[in-house]
C-alpha positions as CSV (number, residue, x, y, z in Angstrom):
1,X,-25.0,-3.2,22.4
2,X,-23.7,-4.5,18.8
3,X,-22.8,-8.1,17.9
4,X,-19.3,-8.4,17.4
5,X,-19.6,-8.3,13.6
6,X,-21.1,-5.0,12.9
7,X,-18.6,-2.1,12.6
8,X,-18.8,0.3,14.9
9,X,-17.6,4.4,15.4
10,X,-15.8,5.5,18.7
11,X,-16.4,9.0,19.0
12,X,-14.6,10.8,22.2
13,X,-15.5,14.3,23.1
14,X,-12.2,15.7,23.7
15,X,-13.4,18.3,26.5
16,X,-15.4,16.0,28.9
17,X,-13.6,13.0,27.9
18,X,-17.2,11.0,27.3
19,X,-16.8,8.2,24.9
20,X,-19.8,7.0,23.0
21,X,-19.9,4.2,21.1
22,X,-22.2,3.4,18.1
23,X,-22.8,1.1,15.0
24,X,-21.8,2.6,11.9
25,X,-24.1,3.5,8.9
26,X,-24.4,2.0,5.6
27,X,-23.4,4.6,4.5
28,X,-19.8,4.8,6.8
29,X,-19.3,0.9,5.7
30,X,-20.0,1.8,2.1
31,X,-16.9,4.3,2.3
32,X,-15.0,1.8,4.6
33,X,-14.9,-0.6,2.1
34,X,-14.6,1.9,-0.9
35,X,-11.2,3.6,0.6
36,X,-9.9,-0.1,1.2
37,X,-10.6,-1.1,-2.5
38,X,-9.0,1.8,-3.3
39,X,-6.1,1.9,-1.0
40,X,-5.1,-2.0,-2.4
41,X,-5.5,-0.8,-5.7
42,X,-3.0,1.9,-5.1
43,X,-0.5,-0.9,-3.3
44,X,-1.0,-3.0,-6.4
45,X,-0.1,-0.2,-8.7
46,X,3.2,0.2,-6.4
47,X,4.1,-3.3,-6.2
48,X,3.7,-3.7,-10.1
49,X,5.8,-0.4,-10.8
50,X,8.3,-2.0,-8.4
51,X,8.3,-4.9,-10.1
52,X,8.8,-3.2,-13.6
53,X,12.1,-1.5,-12.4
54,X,13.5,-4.5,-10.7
55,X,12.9,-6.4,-14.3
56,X,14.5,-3.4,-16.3
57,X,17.2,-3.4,-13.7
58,X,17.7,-7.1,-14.6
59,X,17.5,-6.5,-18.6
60,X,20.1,-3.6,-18.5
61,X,22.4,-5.3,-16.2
62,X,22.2,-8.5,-18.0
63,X,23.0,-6.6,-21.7
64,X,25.8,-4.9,-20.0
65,X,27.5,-8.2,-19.2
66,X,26.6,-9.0,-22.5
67,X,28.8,-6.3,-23.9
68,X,31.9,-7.5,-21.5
69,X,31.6,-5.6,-18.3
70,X,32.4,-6.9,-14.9
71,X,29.8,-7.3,-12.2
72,X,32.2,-4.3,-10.6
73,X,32.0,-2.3,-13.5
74,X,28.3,-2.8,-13.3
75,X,28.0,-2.2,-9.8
76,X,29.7,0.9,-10.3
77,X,28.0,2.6,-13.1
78,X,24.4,2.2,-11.1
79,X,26.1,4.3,-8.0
């Protein structure tokens, strides 16, 4: 048995239905921990684009009430 901090693989065999259960390698956690670095990277890089638009969004919307347009007018020109 494993303590309760070491990762561990489930691997089922799908035609007996046996289920085995082992610590994973070094080499598994080394992966692990790569794809997660790289998947918050990645949700970083989303948020930030996000974050980009809703600033440009802001700056265009704010130069068009600069130049007289209604909020309405606004609204309507970003449908």
């Amino acid at each position: 048995m494993t303590d309760e901090t070491t990762p561990v693989a489930v691997e089922v065999n799908c035609s007996t239905g046996e289920t085995t259960t082992r610590p994973l390698t070094a080499e598994e956690i080394a992966a692990q921990q790569a794809a997660a670095a790289a998947a918050a990277e990645e949700q970083a890089a989303r948020e930030a684009e996000a974050a980009a638009v809703a600033a440009a969004k802001e700056s265009a919307n704010a130069k068009l009430k600069a130049l007289g347009l209604s909020d309405a007018e606004i609204a309507a020109l970003s449908k």
